[in-house]
N, C-alpha and C positions, 0 to 999 in steps of 0.2 A: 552896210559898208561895202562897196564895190573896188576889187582891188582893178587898179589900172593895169591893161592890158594891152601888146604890140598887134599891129594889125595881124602879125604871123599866129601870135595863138588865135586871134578871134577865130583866124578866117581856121585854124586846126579844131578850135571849138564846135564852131560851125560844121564842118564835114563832120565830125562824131556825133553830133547832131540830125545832121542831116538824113532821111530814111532815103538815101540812093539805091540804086542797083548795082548791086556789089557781085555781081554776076557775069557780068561782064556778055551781058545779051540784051536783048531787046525789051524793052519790060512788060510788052502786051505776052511774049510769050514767054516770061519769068513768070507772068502772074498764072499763069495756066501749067507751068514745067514745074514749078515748088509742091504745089496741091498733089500735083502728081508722083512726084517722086516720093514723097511721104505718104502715100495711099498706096504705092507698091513696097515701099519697105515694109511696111507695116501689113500689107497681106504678105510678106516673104517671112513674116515672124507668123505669123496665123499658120501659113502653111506648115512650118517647120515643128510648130507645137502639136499639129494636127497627126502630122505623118509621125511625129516620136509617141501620141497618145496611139493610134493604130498600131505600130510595133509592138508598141507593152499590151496591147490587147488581143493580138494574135496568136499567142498560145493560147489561149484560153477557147478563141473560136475555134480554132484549128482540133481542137481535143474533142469541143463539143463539135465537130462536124464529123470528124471520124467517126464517134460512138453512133450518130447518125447512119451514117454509111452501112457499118457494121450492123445494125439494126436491119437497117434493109437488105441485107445480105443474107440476117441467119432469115428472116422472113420468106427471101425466095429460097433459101436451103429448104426450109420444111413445108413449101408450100401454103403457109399459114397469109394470107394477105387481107387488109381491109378493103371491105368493099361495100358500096354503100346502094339500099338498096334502094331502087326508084318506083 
């Protein structure tokens, strides 16, 4: 059962319908400007996960590079160094 319709809804049917460019550009470079924009938001959320897991992991390097450092310090204190022989 089809209910009857004024040509004003069809043709409002029709545009919600319709897959336009609702962009209000050009669509050769809509189709290339969408992909894109959603490939950089989406590294802009990578990056951002990336650099808050590097914060929470940098006490942890930082601590173990000191101990590092400090190792090689008491090393050249006592003169004790490895060396390998050939």
């Amino acid at each position: 059962m089809s209910k009857v319709k004024t040509p004003r809804e069809k043709k409002q049917l029709s545009y919600a319908n319709d897959r336009r460019n609702t962009y209000g550009e050009n669509q050769k470079s809509s189709r290339k400007n969408i992909p894109r924009s959603k490939q950089l938001s989406h590294q802009d959320e990578r990056r951002a996960v990336r650099q808050a897991l590097i914060a929470a992991r940098s006490p942890v390097a930082s601590i173990a590079q000191r101990s590092n450092e400090e190792a090689e310090g008491v090393s050249q204190i006592t003169g004790y160094a490895t060396r390998r022989s050939d």
